[in-house]
C-alpha positions in Angstrom: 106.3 113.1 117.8 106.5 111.8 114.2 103.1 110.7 113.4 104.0 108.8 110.6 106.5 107.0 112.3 104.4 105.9 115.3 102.1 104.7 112.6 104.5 102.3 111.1 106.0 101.1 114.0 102.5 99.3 115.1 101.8 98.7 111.8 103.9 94.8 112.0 101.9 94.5 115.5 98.6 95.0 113.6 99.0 93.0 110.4 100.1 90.3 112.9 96.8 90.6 114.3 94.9 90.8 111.0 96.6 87.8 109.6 95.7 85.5 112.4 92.3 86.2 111.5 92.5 86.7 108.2 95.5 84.8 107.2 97.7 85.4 103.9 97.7 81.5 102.9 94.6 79.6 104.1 95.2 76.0 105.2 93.4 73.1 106.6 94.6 74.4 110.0 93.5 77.8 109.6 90.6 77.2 108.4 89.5 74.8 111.2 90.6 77.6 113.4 88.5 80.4 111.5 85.6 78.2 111.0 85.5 75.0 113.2 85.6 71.4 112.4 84.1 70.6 108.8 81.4 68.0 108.8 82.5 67.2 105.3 85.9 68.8 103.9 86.9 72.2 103.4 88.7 73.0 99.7 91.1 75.6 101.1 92.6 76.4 97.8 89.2 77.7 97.1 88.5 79.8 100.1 91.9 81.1 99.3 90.7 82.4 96.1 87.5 84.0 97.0 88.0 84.8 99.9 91.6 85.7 101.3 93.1 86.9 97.9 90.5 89.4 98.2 91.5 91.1 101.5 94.8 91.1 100.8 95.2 92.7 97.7 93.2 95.5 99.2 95.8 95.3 102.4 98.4 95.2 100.8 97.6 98.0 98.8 98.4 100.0 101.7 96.4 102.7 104.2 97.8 104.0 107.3 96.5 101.6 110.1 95.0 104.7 112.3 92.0 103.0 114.0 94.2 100.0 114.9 96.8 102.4 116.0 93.9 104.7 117.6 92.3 101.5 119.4 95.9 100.3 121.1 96.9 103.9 122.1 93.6 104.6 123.8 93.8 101.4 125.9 97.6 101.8 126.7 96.5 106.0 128.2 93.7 104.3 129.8 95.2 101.5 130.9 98.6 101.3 130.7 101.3 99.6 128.5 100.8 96.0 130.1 96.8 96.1 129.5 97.0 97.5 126.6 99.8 94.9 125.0 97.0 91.8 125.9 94.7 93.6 123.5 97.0 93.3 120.4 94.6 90.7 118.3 91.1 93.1 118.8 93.0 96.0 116.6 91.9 93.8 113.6 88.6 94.6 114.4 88.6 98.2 113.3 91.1 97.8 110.5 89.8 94.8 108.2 86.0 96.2 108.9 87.4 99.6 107.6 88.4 98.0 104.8 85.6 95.7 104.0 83.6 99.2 104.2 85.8 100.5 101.6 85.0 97.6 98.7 81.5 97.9 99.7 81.2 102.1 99.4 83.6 101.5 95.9 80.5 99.1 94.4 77.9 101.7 95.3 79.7 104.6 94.4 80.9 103.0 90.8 84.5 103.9 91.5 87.2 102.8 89.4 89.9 103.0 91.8 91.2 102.7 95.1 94.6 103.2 96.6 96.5 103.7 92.9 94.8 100.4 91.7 91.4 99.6 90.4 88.7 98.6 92.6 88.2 95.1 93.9 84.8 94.6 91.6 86.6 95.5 88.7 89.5 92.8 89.5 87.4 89.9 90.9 84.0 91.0 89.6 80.5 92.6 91.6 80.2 88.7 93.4 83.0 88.0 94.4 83.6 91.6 96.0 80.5 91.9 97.7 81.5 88.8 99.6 84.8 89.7 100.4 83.6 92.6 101.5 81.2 91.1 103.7 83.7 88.9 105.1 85.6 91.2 106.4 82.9 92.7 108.9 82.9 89.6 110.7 86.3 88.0 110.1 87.8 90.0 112.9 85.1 89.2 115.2 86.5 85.8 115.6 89.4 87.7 118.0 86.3 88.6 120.4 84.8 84.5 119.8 88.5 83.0 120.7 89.0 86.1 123.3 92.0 86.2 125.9 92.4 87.9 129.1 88.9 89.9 128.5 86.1 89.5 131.3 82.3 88.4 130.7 81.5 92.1 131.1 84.1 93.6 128.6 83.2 91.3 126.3 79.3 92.3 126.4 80.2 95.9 126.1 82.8 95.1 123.3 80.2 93.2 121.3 77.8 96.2 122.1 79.8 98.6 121.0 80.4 96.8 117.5 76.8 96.1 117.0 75.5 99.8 117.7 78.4 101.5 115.3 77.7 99.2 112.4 74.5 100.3 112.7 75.0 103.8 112.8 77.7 103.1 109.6 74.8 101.3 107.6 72.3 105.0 108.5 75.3 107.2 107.6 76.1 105.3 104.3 72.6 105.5 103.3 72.1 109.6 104.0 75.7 109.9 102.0 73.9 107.3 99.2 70.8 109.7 98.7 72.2 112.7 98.8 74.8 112.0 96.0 71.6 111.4 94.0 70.2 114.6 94.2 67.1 113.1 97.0 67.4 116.1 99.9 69.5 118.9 100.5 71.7 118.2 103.7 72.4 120.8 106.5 75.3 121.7 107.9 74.7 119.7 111.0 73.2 117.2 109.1 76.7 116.7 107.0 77.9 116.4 110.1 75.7 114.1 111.5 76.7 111.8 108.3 80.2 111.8 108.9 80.1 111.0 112.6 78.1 107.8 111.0 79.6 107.2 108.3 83.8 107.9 109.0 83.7 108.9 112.5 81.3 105.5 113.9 84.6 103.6 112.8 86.8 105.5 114.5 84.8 105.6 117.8 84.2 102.4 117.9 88.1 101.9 117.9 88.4 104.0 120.8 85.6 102.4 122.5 87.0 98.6 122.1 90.3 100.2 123.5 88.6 101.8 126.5 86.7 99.0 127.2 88.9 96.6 127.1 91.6 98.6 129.3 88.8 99.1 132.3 88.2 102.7 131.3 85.8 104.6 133.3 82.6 105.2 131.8 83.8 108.6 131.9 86.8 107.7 129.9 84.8 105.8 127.8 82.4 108.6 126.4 85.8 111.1 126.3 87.4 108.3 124.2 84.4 107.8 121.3 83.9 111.8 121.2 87.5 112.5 120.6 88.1 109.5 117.6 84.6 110.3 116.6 86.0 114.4 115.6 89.3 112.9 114.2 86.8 111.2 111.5 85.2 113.5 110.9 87.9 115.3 109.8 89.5 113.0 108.1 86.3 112.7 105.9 86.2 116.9 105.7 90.2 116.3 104.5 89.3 113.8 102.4 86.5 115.9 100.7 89.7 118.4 100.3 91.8 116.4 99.3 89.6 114.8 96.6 89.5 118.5 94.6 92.6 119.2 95.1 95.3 116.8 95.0 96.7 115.0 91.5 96.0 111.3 90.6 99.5 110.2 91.2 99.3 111.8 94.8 95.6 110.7 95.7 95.1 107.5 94.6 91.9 108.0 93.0 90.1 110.0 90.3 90.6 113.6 90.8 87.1 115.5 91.2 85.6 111.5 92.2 83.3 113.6 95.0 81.7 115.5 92.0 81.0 113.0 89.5 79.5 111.0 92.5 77.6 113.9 93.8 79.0 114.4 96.7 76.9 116.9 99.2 79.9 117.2 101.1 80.8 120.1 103.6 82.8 121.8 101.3 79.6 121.8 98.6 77.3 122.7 101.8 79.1 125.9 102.2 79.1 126.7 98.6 75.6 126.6 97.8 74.9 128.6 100.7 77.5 131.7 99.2 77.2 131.4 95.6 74.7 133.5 93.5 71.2 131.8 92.5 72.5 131.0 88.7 75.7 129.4 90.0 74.5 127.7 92.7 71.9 126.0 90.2 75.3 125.4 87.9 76.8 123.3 90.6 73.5 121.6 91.4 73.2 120.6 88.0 76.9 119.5 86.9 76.4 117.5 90.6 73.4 115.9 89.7 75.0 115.2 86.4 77.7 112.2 87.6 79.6 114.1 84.9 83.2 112.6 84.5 83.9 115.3 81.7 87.3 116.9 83.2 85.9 120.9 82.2 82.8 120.2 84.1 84.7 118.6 87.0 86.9 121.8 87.1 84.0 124.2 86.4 82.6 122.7 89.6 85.9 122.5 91.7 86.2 126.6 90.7 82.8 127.4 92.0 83.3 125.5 95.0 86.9 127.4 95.6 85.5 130.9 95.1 83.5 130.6 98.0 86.5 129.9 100.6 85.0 126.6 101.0 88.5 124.3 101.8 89.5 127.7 104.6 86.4 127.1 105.9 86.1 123.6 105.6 89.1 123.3 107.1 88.8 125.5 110.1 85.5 123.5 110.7 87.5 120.1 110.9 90.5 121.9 113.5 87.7 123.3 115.8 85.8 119.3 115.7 89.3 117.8 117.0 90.5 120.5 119.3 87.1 120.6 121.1 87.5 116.7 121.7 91.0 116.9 122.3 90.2 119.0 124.9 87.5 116.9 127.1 89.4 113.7 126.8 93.7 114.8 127.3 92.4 115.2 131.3 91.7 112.0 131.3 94.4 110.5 130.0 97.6 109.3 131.6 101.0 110.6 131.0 103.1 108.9 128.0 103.7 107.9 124.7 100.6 106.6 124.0 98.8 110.0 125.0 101.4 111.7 123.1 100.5 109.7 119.8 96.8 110.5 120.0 97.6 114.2 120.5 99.6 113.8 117.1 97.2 111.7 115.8 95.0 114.9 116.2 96.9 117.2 114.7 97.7 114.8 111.4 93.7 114.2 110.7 93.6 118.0 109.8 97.0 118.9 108.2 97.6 115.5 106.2 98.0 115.5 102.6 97.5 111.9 101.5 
């Protein structure tokens, strides 16, 4: 199966879903719908501007729609198609929260770009940002609020499951935040530990709303969250890759960004542990520089490579997914839908954008 095919063949399904929750052009109707009956008057034009302008330019921007994609094709191996086509409007959830994580992480990090364009605080200013970016962890809530076909009891666990992973995504981003200043010296496992919070809680909790909602077996359930948690974590472990090693006009953001930030990333982890005492306290020190000189960047990005740190780093991220490949593709019925995820699996380690 095509991966990237599958991918944009849901995509129209889930930007219909975004849109009715976040819509393109806001109106006195949708407004009313998003936020009840005004006790005084709502100036739409305005919300439009601050608010909806905001998402979209990010949307629109691009990004491949895998949690979404991950949430429906969970619940339809689970569930079956029927089930799973009643779920449609909840594959919001994980996409527009992804992205509201995305303008938040951009502000703390000081990035200057994000997918080819700059960032949304350097467009609309730190304000205005921030509360887009807010927006967007509860916008797509509203599809649980005005929920269809979804029991009393699927719609506790649903609420559970978003409340404990944005919980574990606020811990993970504040390890990442520390350690790209220099405060502690992650572990391995630690690293890992991160990522599972900070990429993979996103993922999981897609899988989780999709095996909820599709009367998966507790079971099911766990299998679910463990495999999408694995697939981000390696796609943060390719990310960190792709970050050193891929050219502007193919990335979408600064080449080297992970070093000026910082970054204690897996790939770092593994250097610092191989290099010699001098070199490691190089890399420390261009790290702890938030240097955005290109020779010191590439200084960094050799030291890092002359440990076999992408092999390894990369033979780290295909063992996380095959392990969790393995414990859930039992429990899975027969289809398309199983036959995505198991593609799904194999993209998160071998993709190059």
């Amino acid at each position: 199966m095509d991966i990237q095919d599958a991918l944009n063949q849901k995509r129209k399904t889930i930007d219909a879903a975004i849109e009715k929750y976040v819509p393109r052009a806001m109106d006195a109707k949708k407004a009313e719908f998003l936020l009840g009956k005004p006790r005084y008057a709502y100036d739409v034009k305005t919300a439009q501007k601050a608010v909806n302008d905001l998402i979209w330019d990010l949307l629109d921007r691009g990004g491949k729609r895998w949690r979404p994609a991950l949430m429906l094709w969970v619940a339809e191996a689970i569930g079956g198609k029927q089930k799973a086509d009643r779920l449609t409007d909840f594959a919001a959830i994980p996409e527009v929260v992804h992205n509201g994580t995305l303008v938040i992480d951009d502000l703390e990090d000081g990035s200057l770009n994000r997918r080819g364009k700059p960032c949304l605080h350097r467009v609309y200013g730190t304000d205005l940002a921030v509360n887009a970016g807010n927006a967007m962890y509860f916008l797509p809530l509203l599809s649980l609020a005005r929920r269809k076909g979804v029991s009393d009891a699927q719609l506790v666990k649903a609420y559970e499951t978003v409340v404990q992973e944005m919980a574990n995504l606020s811990f993970g981003q504040g390890f990442d935040i520390l350690w790209h200043k220099g405060q502690g010296h992650p572990t391995q496992d630690e690293y890992l530990q991160m990522c599972a919070f900070k990429t993979g809680t996103l993922a999981r909790m897609a899988a989780k709303l999709g095996a909820v909602l599709a009367d998966g077996t507790p079971k099911q359930v766990d299998a679910a969250a463990a495999f999408a948690e694995g697939l981000g974590i390696a796609f943060q472990i390719q990310d960190d890759i792709l970050n050193l090693t891929l050219p502007k006009d193919a990335w979408g953001k600064d080449v080297g960004e992970d070093i000026t930030e910082g970054k204690r990333s897996l790939l770092v982890i593994h250097a610092l542990s191989n290099l010699s005492k001098k070199e490691k306290q190089e890399l420390l020190d261009i790290l702890n520089a938030h240097t955005r000189d290109e020779a010191l960047i590439q200084r960094a990005v050799h030291l890092i490579e002359k440990t076999s740190a992408i092999a390894y780093a990369q033979d780290k991220a295909k063992a996380i997914v095959q392990d969790a490949w393995k414990n859930v593709e039992p429990l899975l019925l027969e289809g398309q839908a199983k036959d995505a995820l198991n593609a799904l699996a194999d993209y998160a380690i071998e993709r190059r954008s």
